[in-house]
C-alpha positions as CSV (number, residue, x, y, z in Angstrom):
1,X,0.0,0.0,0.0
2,X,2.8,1.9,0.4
3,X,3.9,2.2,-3.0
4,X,0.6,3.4,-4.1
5,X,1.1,6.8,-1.5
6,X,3.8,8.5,-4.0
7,X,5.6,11.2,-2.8
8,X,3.3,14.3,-3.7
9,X,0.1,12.6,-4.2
10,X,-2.2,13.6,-1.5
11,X,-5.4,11.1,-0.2
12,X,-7.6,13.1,-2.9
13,X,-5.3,12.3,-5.7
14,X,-5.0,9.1,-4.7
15,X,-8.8,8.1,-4.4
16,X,-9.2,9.9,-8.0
17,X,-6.8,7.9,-9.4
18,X,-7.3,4.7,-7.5
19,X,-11.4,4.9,-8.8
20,X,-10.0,5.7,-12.6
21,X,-7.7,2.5,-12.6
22,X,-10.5,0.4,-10.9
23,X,-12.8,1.7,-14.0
24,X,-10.7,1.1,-16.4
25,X,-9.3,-2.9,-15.4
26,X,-13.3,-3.1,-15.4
27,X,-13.6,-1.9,-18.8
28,X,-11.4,-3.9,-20.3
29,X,-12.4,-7.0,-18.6
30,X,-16.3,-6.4,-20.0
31,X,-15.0,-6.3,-23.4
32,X,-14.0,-9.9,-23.5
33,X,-15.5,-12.3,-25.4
34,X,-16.2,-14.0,-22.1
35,X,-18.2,-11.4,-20.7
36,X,-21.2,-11.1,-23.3
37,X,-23.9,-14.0,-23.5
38,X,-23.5,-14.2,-27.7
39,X,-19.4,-14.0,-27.3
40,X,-19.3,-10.5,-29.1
41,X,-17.2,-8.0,-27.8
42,X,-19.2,-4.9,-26.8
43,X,-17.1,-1.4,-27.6
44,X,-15.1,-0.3,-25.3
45,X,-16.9,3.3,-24.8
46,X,-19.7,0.4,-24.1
47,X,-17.4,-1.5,-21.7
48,X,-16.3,1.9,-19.9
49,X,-19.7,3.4,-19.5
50,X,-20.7,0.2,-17.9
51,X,-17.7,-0.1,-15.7
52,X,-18.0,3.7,-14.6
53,X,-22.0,3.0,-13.8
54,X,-20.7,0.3,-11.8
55,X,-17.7,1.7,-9.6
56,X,-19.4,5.2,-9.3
57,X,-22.7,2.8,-8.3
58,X,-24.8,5.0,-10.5
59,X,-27.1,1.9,-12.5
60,X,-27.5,3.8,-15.7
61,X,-26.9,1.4,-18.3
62,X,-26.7,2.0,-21.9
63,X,-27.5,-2.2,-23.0
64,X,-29.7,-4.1,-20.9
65,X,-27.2,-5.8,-18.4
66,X,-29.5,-9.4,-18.2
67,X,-29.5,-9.6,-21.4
68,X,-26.4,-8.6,-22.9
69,X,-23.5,-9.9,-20.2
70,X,-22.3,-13.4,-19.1
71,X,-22.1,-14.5,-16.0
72,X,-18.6,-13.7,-15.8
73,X,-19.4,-9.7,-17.2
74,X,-22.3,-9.6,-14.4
75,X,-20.0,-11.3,-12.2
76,X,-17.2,-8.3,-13.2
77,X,-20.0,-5.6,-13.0
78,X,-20.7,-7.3,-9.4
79,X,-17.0,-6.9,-8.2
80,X,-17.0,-3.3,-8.7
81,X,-20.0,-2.3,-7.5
82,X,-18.7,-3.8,-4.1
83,X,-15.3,-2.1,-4.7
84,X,-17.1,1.3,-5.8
85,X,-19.9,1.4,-3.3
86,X,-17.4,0.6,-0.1
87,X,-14.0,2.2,-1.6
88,X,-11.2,0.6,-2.7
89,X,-9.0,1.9,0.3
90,X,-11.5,-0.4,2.3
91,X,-10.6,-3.8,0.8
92,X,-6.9,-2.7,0.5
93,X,-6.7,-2.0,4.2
94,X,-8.6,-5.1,5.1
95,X,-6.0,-7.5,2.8
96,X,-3.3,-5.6,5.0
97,X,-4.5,-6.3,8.0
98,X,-4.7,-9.8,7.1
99,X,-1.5,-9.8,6.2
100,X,-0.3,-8.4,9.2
101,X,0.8,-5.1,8.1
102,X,0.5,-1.7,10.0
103,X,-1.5,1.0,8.3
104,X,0.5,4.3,8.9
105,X,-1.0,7.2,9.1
106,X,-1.0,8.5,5.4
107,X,-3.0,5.5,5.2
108,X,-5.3,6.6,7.6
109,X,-5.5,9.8,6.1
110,X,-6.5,8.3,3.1
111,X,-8.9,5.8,5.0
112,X,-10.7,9.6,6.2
113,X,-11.0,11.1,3.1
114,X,-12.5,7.9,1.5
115,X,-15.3,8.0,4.2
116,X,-15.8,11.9,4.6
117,X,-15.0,11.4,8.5
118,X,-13.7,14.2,10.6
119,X,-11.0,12.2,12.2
120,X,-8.5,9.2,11.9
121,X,-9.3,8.0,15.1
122,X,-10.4,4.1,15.1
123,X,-10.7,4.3,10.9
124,X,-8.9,0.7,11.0
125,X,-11.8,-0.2,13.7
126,X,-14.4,1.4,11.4
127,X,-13.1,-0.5,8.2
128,X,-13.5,-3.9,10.1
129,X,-17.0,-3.5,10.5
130,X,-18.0,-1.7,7.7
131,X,-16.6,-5.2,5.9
132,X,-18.5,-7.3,8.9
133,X,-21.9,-5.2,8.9
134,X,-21.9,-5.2,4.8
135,X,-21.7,-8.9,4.4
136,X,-24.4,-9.3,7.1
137,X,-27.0,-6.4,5.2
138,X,-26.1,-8.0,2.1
139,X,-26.4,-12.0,3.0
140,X,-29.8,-11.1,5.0
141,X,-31.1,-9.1,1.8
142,X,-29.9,-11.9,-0.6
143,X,-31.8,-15.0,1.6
144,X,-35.3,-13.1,1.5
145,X,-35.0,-12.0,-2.2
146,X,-34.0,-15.7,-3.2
147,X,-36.6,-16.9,-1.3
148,X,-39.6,-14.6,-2.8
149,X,-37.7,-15.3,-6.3
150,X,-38.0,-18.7,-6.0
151,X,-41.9,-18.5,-6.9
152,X,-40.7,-17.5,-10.2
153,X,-37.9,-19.2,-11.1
154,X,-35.7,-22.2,-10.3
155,X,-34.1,-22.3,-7.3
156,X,-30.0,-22.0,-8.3
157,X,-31.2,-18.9,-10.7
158,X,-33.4,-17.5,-7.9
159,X,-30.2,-17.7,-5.2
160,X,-28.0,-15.9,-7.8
161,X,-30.4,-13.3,-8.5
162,X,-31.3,-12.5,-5.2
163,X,-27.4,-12.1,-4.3
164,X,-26.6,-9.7,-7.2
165,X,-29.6,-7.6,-7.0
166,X,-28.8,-7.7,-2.7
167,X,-25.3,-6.4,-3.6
168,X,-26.5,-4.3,-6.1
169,X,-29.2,-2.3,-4.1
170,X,-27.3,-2.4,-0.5
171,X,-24.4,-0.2,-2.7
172,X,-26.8,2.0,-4.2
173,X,-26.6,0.9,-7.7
174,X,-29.5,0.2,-9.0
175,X,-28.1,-2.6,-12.0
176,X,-30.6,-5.8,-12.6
177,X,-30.6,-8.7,-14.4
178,X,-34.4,-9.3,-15.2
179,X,-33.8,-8.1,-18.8
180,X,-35.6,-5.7,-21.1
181,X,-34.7,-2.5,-19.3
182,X,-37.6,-3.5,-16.9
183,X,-35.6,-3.7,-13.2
184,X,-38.3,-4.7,-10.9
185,X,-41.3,-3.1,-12.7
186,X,-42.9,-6.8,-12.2
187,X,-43.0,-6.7,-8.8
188,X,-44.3,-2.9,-7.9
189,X,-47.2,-4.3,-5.5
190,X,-45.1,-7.4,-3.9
191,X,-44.6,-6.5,-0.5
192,X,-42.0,-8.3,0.5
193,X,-39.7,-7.4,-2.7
194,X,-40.4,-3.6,-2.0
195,X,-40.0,-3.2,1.7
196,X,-36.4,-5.4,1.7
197,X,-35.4,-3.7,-1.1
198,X,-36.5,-0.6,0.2
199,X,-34.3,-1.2,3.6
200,X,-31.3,-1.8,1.7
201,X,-31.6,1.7,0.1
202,X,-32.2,3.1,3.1
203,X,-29.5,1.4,5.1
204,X,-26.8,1.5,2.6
205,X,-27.4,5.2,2.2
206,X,-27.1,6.3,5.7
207,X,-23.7,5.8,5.6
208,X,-21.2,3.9,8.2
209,X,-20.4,6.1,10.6
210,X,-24.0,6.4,11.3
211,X,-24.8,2.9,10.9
212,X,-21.3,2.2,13.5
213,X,-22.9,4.9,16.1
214,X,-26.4,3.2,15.9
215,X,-24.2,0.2,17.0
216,X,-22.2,1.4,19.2
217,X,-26.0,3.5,20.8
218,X,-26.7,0.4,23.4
219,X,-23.7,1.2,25.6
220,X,-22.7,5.4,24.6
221,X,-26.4,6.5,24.9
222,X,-24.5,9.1,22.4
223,X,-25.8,10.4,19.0
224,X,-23.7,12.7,17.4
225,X,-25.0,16.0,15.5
226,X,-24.0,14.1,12.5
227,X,-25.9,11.3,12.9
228,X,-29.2,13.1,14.2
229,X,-28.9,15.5,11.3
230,X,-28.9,12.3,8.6
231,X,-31.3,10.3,10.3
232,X,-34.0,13.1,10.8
233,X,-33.3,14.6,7.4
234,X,-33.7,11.0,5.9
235,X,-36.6,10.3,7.3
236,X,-38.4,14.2,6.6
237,X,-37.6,13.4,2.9
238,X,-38.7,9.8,2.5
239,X,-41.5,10.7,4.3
240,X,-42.5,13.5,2.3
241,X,-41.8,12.1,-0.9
242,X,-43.4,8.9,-0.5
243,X,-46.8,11.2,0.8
244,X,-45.9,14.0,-2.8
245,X,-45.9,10.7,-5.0
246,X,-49.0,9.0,-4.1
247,X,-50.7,12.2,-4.4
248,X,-49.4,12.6,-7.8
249,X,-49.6,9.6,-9.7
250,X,-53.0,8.3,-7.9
251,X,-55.1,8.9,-10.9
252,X,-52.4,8.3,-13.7
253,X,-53.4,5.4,-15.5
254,X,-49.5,4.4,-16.7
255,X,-48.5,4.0,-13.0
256,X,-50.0,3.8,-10.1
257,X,-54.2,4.4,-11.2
258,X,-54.5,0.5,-11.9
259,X,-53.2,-0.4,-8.4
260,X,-55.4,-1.2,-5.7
261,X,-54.4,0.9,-2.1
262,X,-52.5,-1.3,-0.8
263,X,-50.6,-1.5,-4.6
264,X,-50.5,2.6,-4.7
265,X,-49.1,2.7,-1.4
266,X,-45.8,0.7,-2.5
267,X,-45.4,1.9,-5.4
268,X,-45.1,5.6,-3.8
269,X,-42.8,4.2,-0.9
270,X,-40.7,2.4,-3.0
271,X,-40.6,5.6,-5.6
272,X,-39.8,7.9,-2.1
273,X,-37.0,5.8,-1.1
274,X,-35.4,5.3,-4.6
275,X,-34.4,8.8,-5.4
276,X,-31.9,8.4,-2.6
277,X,-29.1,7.3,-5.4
278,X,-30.5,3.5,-5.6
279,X,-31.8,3.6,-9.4
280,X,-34.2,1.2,-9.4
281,X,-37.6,1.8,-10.4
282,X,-41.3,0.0,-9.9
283,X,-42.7,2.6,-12.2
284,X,-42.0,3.4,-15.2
285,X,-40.3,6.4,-15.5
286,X,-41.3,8.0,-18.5
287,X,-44.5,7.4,-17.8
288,X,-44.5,9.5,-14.6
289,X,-46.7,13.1,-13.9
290,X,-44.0,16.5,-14.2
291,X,-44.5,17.0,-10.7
292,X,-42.9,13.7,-9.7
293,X,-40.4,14.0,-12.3
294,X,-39.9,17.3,-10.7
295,X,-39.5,16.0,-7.1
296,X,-37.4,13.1,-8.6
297,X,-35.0,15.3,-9.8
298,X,-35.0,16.7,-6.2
299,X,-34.1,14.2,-4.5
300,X,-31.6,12.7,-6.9
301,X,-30.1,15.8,-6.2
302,X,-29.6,16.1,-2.6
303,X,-28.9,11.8,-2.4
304,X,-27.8,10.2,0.8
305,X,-25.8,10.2,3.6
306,X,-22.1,10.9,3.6
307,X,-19.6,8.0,3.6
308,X,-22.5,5.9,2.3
309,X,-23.3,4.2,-1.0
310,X,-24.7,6.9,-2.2
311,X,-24.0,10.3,-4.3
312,X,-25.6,13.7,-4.2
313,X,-24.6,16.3,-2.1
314,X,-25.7,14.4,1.2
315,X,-28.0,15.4,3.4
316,X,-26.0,16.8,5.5
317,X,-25.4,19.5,3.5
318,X,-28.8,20.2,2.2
319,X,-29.7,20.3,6.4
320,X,-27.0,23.2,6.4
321,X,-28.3,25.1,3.7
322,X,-32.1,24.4,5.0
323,X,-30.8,26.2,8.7
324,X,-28.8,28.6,7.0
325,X,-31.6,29.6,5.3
326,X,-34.1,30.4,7.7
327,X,-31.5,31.6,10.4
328,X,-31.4,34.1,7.7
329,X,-34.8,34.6,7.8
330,X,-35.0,35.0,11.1
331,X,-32.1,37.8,11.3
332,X,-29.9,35.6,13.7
333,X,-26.0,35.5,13.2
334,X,-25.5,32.0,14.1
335,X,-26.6,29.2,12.2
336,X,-28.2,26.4,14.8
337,X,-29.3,22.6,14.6
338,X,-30.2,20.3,17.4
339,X,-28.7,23.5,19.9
340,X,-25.6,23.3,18.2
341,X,-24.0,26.1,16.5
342,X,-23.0,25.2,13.1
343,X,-19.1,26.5,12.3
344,X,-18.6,28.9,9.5
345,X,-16.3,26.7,7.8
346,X,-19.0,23.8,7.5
347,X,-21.7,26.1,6.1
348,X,-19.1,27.2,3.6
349,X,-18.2,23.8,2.4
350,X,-22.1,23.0,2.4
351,X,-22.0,26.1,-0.1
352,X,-19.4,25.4,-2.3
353,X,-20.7,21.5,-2.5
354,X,-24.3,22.5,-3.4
355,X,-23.3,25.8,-5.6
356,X,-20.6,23.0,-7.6
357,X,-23.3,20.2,-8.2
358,X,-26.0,22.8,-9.5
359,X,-23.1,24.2,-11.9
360,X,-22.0,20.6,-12.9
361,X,-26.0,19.5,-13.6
362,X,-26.7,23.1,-15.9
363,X,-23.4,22.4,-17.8
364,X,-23.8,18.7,-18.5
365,X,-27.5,19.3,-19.6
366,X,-26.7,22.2,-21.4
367,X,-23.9,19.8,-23.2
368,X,-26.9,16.8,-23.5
369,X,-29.3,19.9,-25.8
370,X,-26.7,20.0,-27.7
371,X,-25.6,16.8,-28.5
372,X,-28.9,15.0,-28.2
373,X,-31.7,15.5,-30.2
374,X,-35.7,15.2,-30.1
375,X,-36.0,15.0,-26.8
376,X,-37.7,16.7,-23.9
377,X,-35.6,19.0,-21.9
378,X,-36.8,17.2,-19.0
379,X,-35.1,14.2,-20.0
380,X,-31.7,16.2,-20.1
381,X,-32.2,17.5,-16.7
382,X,-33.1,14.1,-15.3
383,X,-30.4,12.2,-17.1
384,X,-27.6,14.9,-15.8
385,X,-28.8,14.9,-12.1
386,X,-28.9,11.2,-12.1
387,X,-25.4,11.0,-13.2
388,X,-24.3,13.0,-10.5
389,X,-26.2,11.9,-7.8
390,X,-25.0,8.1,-8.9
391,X,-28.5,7.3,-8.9
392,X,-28.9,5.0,-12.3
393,X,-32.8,6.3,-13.0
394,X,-33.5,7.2,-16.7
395,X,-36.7,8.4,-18.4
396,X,-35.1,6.1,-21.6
397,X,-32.1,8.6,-22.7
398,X,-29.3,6.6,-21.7
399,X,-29.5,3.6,-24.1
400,X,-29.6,6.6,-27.1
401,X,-27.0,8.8,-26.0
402,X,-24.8,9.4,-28.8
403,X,-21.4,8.9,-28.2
404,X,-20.1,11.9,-26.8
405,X,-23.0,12.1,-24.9
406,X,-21.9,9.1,-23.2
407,X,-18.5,10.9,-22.6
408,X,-19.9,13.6,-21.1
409,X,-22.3,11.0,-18.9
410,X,-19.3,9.1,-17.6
411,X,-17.7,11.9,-16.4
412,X,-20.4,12.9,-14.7
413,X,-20.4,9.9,-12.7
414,X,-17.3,10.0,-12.1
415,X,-17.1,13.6,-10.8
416,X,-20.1,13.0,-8.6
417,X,-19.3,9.8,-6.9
418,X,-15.7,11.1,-6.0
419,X,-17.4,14.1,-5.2
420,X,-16.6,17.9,-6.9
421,X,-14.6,18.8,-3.7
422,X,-12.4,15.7,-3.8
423,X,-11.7,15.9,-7.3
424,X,-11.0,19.8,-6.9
425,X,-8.7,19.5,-3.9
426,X,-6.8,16.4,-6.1
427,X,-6.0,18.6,-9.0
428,X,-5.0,21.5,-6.5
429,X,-1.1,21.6,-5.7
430,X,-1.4,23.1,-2.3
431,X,-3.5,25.4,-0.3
432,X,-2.9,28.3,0.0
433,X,-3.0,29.8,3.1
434,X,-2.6,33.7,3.4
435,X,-0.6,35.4,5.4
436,X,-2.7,38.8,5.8
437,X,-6.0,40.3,5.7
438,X,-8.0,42.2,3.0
439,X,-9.9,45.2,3.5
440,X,-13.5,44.3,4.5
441,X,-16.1,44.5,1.3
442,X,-19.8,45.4,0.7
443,X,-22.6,45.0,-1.3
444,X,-25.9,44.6,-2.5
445,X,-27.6,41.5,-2.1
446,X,-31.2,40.1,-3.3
């Protein structure tokens, strides 16, 4: 591991380039023979839009993954979502630990970074049951899927699908393997498909340090402000979602109209809770009222928790913005949540995040009007945010992008699971840190 920290390559640098090589062995392993169900080699802009929707855990998908991989390419497409949607400093640190090596503190470092914590201590600790708690979500979620799949299909193919569509939706990706472009529009009223898929989106995308506090809860009788921030704003927005979507597509005849209540209510949960970055859908999703579109593109937007599965700016940040806001409002000079006082450094990073993601979305939908044609705006808009918020939803654009299209896609992905932060701080040399003060400066705002 030590060889990979080169002198002059800070954690950032390292992560950026550690996901870009991860993509690329991916690529070039889909575009074997071996990996396609007909033995054709796919393209490799093919092969690297697939293996960037995997790492980043986005789901977007521009040929039907059941249908057009082997076992070994799903098998490949499996491997790095679990590598993308946990980090690859996560495995490294666990084979060196095995091995008996110490993790230095560079390595830490990088271990801090990769899991948007505020401090090294007990990362190593952290890592070992992130691994434990991740192979426990996933092997619970993989036994109940099998089991309900097994109705519908022999029982070898049921346990396979129910372990890649376990791994798949506890990392936030959102691939399948039903075929058709269909993910799990069969099985929008099922119950028990909905609700354990729905609490592997939920618990993947709360991120470990909550999910290791929630743990730990039994004997601290501690929640830190991070942890109540994600967990209340988590549960506002699904909430509120799930509510905004059954009251919009009640009457729509192409979603959830033909339902019965019981049907309409699942369909709107399991809609609420998808946003989050998972990118699976019940519904179709062209077929789906403005107004949820609308929210959709909402809550693709803000995504998880951080050091989670999923992309977006976090909640965290959008909780930030939300205080800021109405302490604004209020005319207070302090920014407060749960009776703490948030620092001006944090509300400043929350800004820069949020500001950076809306200028990333306009630019890559400006670039999709240009290069994509007879479409709905809407569908640019939708297509861009999901890219960034890693979410793999699509109103039917992806599998028509045009080449560059893709390009500009990919890159998206990339830039928004790394984060725009991350990739920033890995291209800067150095901050700089200034030695004096400016005059003070005033003007007009609003």
């Amino acid at each position: 591991m030590k060889n990979l920290l080169l002198e002059g390559l800070n954690p950032s640098k390292i992560l950026v380039l550690g996901f870009a090589l991860v993509i690329f062995v991916g690529a070039f392993l889909l575009t074997l023979p071996i990996a396609t169900e007909d033995g054709i080699s796919i393209s490799f802009l093919d092969a690297l839009f697939t293996a960037t929707s995997a790492t980043c855990v986005t789901g977007l998908v521009v040929v039907d993954t059941g249908d057009t991989f082997s076992m070994f390419g799903e098998i490949i497409i499996l491997v790095l979502i679990q590598i993308g949607g946990l980090g690859f400093m996560t495995f490294a640190t666990f084979l060196f630990t095995l091995l008996g090596k110490k993790i230095s503190l560079k390595e830490r470092l990088l271990l801090k970074e990769s899991y948007n914590a505020t401090s090294t201590a007990g990362m190593v600790k952290l890592v070992k049951r992130v691994l434990l708690f991740t192979v426990i979500a996933e092997s619970i979620g993989a036994t109940l899927l099998a089991i309900r799949f097994t109705f519908d299909m022999p029982i070898s193919e049921a346990i396979y699908f129910g372990i890649f569509h376990s791994i798949s939706i506890f990392n936030n990706a959102g691939f399948d393997i039903f075929g058709d472009f269909n993910s799990l529009t069969g099985y929008v009223d099922d119950p028990f498909v909905v609700l354990t898929i729905c609490s592997l989106i939920i618990i993947g995308g709360l991120g470990f340090v909550v999910i290791n506090e929630l743990y730990e809860y039994p004997e601290t009788h501690k929640l830190s402000l991070h942890t109540k921030v994600v967990l209340s704003t988590t549960l506002l927005l699904l909430v509120g979602a799930s509510f905004l979507i059954f009251l919009f597509e009640y009457g729509n005849d192409k979603t959830l109209g033909p339902l019965n209540l019981g049907g309409k209510v699942l369909g709107a949960i399991f809609h609420g809770v998808s946003p989050r970055t998972a990118g699976a859908n019940t519904l179709s999703m062209g077929d789906l009222t403005y107004a949820t579109l609308f929210l959709t593109i909402f809550l693709m937007f803000i995504g998880g928790g951080s050091g989670s599965t999923a992309g977006g700016i976090k909640v965290t940040t959008f909780a930030v913005l939300m205080a800021t806001v109405l302490s604004q409002l209020k005319g207070r000079e302090d920014v407060v949540i749960f009776k703490r006082r948030i620092i001006e450094k944090t509300i400043l990073k929350a800004f820069t995040v949020a500001v950076s993601g809306v200028l990333i979305v306009i630019l890559v939908t400006f670039l999709l009007s240009i290069t994509e044609h007879g479409h709905d705006f809407i569908m640019y808009l939708f297509e861009a945010t999901s890219a960034f918020g890693t979410v793999g939803l699509s109103m039917g654009l992806t599998p028509e992008l045009t080449p560059l299209g893709r390009i500009f896609i990919i890159i998206t992905m990339f830039i928004g699971r790394l984060g725009p932060l991350t990739l920033g701080f890995a291209i800067t040399k150095r901050q700089v840190k200034e030695t004096y003060k400016r005059p003070n400066g005033n003007m007009m705002i609003g």
